[in-house]
C-alpha positions, 0 to 999 in steps of 0.5 A: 312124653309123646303120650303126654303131649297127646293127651293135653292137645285132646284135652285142650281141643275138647274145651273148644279151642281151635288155636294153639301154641307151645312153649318148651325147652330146646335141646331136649328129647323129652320136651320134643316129644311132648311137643310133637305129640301136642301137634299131632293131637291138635290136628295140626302141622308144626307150622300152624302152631307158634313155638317158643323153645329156650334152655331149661336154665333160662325158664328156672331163672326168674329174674331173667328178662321176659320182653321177648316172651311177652312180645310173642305171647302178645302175638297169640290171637285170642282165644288161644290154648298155650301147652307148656312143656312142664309147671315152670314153663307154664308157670312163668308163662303165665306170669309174663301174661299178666305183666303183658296185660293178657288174662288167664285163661279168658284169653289164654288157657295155660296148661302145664306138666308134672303136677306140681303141688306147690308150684300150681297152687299158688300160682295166680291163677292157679296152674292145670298141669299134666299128671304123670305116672312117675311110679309107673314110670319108675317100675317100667325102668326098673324092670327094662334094666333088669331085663338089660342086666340078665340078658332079657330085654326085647325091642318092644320092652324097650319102647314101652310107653306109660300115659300120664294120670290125668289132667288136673284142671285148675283156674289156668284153663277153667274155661269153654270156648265157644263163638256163638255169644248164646253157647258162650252163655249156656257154658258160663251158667254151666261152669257156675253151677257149683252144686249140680243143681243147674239143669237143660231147662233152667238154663234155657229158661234164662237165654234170649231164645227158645230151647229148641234153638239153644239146644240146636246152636249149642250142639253144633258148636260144642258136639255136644247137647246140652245134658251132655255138657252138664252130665260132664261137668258133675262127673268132673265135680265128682271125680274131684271130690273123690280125689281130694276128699274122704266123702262117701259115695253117696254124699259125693252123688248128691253133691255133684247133682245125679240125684242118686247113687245109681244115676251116679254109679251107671253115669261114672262107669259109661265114661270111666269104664269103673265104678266111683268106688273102684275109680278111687280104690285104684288112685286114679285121681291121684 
């Protein structure tokens, strides 16, 4: 859980964001944790970020009065990155958003735990959740108990932690923060790019300033030049198609914009640490 909170507080900071909040459910280890581990990955104190903690019970109901959650999201100074415990959290979060006129994710990126199909689908918009390793997780029990049951079990044994999958991004966050209005630009275009088609110099070609100083506001905002923040954007575009599609590995490199399956292949691995291949073979996008 600790891992979990972690991993969503470096993912939200890595999309720009300087300001955070949480929203979990109080009396609970497990959304403590996650919280904590939120905290720590933003840099933060516990007093610098805005908590919102209630039962479990009242986040599931959804006939319950959210004034009070409405008021405090109405607090938030935008832009502001919101982590919710888990989906039903996120979900309803994110639905008292749109009943206080606050928009998502323009305003407020949303980004909840479990990966709930249905629940993050149909969502509106749709809602980015943590994916977690529940077989690993599963497996690592399993084991614990039958080294408890025969007498085996060690201290370390007994605080193994297992990370989360991945976080899978969908509307709720799809968004890079940036207070320069020229980076700001240069992100849009990026983002809208759906075919990897988009390169330094076209983007450039259609800013109000030389490349020299698009590329120099760019970095400094973002820790990132230009070809970085567009390699990124087609590897996430080819870790999604090889994911959620039985493409091959060659239509998959064109699609996301390398150009060729080696550029794809060296470009994957760097970041990955896997070949596309392997990276789909061991469900890592699961």
């Amino acid at each position: 859980d600790f891992l979990t909170g972690r991993r969503a507080g470096e993912y939200l900071r890595g999309l720009g964001y300087r300001r955070f909040a949480f929203c979990g459910v109080e009396g609970t280890v497990w959304s403590r944790l996650r919280r904590d581990g939120f905290i720590e990955a933003c840099g933060a104190s516990r007093a610098d970020i805005p908590l919102f903690e209630r039962p479990l019970a009242w986040w599931k109901d959804r006939d319950n009065d959210t004034t009070v959650l409405g008021g405090w999201l109405r607090k938030l100074q935008a832009p502001t990155a919101l982590f919710a415990c888990n989906d039903v959290a996120g979900l309803k979060g994110a639905e008292t958003c749109a009943l206080a006129g606050i928009r998502v994710p323009s305003d407020l990126a949303v980004l909840g735990v479990d990966d709930e199909d249905l629940l993050c689908e149909l969502a509106d918009p749709s809602l980015s959740s943590v994916r977690l390793d529940c077989e690993a997780i599963g497996v690592a029990a399993a084991t614990l108990l039958d080294q408890t049951l025969r007498g085996e079990a060690t201290e370390r044994g007994r605080t193994r932690a297992v990370a989360p999958v991945r976080i899978v991004e969908r509307e709720s966050t799809r968004i890079l923060i940036a207070d320069d209005p020229l980076v700001a630009q240069a992100i849009s275009r990026i983002q809208a790019d759906g075919n990897g088609k988009i390169n330094a110099s076209k983007i450039c070609a259609q800013l109000p300033a030389c490349r020299r100083s698009v590329e120099k506001r760019f970095r400094l905002s973002t820790g990132k030049t230009l070809h970085e923040a567009i390699r990124d954007a087609r590897l996430d575009r080819a870790k999604r198609l090889l994911s959620q599609s039985d493409y091959g590995l060659e239509t998959i490199a064109e699609a996301s914009g390398f150009g060729s399956l080696q550029r794809f292949h060296l470009a994957f691995k760097k970041r990955e640490g896997l070949t596309p291949g392997a990276w789909r073979k061991a469900g890592r996008g699961r």
